[in-house]
C-alpha positions as a Markdown table, in Angstrom:
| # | Residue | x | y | z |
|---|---|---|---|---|
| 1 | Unk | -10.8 | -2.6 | 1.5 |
| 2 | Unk | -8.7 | -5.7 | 2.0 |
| 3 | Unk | -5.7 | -5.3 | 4.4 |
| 4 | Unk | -2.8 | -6.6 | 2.9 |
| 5 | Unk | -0.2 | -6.5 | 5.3 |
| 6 | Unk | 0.6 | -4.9 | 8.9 |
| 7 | Unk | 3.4 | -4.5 | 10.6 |
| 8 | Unk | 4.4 | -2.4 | 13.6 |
| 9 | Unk | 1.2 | -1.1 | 13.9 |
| 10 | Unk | 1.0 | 0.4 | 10.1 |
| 11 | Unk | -2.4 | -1.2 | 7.8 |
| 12 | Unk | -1.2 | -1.5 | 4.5 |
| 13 | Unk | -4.5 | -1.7 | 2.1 |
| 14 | Unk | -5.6 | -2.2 | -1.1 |
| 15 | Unk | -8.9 | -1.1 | -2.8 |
| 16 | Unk | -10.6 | -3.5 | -5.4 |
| 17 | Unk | -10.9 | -1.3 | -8.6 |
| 18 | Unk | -9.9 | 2.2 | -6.7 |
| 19 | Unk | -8.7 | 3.8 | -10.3 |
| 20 | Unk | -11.2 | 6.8 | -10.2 |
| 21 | Unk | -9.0 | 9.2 | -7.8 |
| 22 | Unk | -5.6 | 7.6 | -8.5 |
| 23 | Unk | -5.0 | 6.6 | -11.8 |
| 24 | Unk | -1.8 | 4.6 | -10.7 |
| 25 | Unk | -1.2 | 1.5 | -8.7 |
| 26 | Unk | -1.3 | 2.8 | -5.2 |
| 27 | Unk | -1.6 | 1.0 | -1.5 |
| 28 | Unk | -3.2 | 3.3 | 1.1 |
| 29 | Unk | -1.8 | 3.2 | 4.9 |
| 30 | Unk | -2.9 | 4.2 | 7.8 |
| 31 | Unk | -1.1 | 4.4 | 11.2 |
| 32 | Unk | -3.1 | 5.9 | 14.3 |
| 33 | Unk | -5.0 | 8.7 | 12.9 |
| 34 | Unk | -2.8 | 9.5 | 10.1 |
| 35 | Unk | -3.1 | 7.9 | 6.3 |
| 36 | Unk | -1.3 | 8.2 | 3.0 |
| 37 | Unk | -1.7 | 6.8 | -0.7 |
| 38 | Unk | 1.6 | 5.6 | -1.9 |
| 39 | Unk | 2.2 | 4.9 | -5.3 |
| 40 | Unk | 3.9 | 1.6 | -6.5 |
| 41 | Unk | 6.4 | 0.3 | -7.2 |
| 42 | Unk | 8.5 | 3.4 | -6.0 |
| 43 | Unk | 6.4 | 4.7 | -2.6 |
| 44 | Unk | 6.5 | 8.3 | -3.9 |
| 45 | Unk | 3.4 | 9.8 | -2.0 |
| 46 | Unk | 0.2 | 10.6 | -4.1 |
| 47 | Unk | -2.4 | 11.9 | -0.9 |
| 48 | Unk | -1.8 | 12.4 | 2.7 |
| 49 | Unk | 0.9 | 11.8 | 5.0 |
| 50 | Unk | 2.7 | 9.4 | 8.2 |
| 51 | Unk | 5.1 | 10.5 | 11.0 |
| 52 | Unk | 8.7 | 9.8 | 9.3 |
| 53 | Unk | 9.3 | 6.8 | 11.0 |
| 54 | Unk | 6.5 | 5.3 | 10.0 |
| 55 | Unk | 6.9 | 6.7 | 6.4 |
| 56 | Unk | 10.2 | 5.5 | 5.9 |
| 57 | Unk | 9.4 | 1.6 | 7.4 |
| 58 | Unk | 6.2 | 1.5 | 4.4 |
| 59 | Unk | 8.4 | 2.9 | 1.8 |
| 60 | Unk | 11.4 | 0.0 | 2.5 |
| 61 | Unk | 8.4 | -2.4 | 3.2 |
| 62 | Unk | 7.3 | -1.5 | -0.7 |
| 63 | Unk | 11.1 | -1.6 | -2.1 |
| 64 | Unk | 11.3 | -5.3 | -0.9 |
| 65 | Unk | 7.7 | -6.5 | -1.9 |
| 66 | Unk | 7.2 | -4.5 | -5.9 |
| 67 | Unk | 7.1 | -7.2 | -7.5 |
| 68 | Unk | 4.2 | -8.7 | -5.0 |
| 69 | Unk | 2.3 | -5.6 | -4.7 |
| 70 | Unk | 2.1 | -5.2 | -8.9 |
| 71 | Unk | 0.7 | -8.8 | -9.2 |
| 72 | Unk | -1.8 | -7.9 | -5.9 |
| 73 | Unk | -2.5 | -4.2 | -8.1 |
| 74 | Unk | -3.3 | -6.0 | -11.4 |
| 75 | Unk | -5.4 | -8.7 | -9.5 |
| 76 | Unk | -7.4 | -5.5 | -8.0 |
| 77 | Unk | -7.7 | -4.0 | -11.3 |
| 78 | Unk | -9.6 | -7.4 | -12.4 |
| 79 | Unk | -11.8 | -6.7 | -9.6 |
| 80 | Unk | -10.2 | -10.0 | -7.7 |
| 81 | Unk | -9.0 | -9.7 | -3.8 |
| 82 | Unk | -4.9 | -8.9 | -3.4 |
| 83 | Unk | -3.0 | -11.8 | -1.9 |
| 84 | Unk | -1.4 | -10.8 | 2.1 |
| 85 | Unk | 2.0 | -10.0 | 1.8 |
| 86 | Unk | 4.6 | -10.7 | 4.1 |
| 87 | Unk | 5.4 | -7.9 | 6.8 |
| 88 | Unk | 8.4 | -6.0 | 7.2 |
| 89 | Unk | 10.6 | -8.1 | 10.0 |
């Protein structure tokens, strides 16, 4: 599972061909012992759940990069390893 981007101690992830469980491009996040699928381009949660903070910083971190996560999803879908993106500042 190739880490994409972290920032403020938040792993934002991408699985290589993960289509099975969640039929729509997701990232899946973890922060301490908590972990979430989010669905992009519009961070609606599809599994699991972060503190609100932490919620709120992925879901403006995926508002600024959709355009970078869909090229990283479709390169997944090929079965090819997502670019880094840059973290939230």
């Amino acid at each position: 599972m190739p880490t994409i981007s972290m920032f403020y101690g938040i792993l934002v992830s991408m699985y290589v061909l993960d289509t099975d469980r969640h039929h729509s491009p997701h990232i899946h996040v973890r922060y301490n012992e908590h972990k979430a699928v989010l669905r992009i381009p519009d961070g609606d949660v599809l599994d699991g759940a972060l503190p609100g903070k932490q919620m709120k910083l992925v879901q403006a971190w995926v508002a600024i990069h959709q355009d970078e996560l869909m090229a990283d999803w479709q390169l997944a879908s090929e079965g090819q390893a997502p670019f880094k993106i840059d973290p939230l500042r």
